[in-house]
C-alpha positions in Angstrom: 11.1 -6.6 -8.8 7.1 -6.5 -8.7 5.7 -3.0 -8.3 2.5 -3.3 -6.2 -0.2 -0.6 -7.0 -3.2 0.5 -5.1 -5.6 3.6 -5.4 -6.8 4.5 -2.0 -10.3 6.4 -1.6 -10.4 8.0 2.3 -13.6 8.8 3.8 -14.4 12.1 3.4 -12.9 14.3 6.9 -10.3 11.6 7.4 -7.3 12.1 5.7 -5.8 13.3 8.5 -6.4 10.9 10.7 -5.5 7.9 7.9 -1.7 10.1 7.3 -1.1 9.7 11.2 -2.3 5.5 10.6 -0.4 5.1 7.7 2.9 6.7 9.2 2.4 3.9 12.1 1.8 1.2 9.6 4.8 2.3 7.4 7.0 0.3 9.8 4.9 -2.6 9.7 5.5 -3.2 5.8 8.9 -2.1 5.9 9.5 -4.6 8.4 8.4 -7.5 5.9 10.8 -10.2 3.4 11.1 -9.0 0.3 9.9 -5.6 0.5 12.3 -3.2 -1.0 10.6 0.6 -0.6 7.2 2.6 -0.4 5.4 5.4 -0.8 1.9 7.1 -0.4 1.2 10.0 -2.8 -1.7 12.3 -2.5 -3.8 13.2 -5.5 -4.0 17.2 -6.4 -7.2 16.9 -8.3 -9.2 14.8 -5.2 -8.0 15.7 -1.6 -9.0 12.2 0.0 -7.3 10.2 -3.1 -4.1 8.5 -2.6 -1.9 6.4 -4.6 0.2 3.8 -2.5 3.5 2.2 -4.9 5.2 -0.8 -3.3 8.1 -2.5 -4.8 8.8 -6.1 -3.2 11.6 -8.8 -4.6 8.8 -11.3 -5.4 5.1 -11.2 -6.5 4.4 -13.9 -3.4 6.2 -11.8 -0.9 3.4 -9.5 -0.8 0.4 -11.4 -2.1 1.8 -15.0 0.4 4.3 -13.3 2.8 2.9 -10.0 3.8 -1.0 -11.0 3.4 -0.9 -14.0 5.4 1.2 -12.9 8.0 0.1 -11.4 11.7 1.7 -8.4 10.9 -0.8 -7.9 7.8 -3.5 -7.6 10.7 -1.9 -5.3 12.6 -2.1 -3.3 8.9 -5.6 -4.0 8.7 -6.5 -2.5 11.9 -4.9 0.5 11.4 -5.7 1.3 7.5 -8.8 -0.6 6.0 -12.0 1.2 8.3 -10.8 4.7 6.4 -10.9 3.1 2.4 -14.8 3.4 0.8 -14.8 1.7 -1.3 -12.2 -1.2 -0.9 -9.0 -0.6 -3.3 -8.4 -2.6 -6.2 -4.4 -3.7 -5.8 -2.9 -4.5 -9.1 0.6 -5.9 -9.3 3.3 -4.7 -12.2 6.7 -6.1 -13.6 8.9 -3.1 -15.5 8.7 -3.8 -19.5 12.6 -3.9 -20.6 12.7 -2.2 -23.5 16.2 -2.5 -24.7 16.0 -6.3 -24.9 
């Protein structure tokens, strides 16, 4: 399982507006192969600061299968006018420390 990891910066005076987008676009990742579960977390210390945590069966479903796909604009549209600047998305794999 690949844990996809993204710090989102809002506009300032549009986090509303980017909650009600991103509860629309929910069902568009959900909808994808390989994704597993989501979820957007708001930061206490800067009110238009998120955190969005993905996990997806395979590194390629998101970066090949979700990023390449017509759905993926459909994501766009909705979500990418409210980020300044652009998120950095970094991509994780749980160290198994019992081995």
């Amino acid at each position: 399982m690949i844990l996809e990891a993204a710090v989102l910066h809002i506009k300032q005076g549009q986090t509303r507006e980017f909650e009600a987008s991103f509860k629309e676009a929910s069902s568009i990742i959900a909808s994808m192969k390989g994704y597993i579960r989501h979820e957007l977390q708001s930061c206490i210390e800067n009110d238009h600061q998120y955190i969005l945590l993905v996990h997806w069966e395979t590194l390629e479903d998101h970066t090949v299968g979700f990023r390449e796909s017509q759905p993926y604009q459909e994501w766009k549209a909705l979500l990418h006018h409210y980020y300044d600047p652009f998120p950095v998305v970094q991509h994780y794999e749980q160290v198994l420390l019992d081995r």
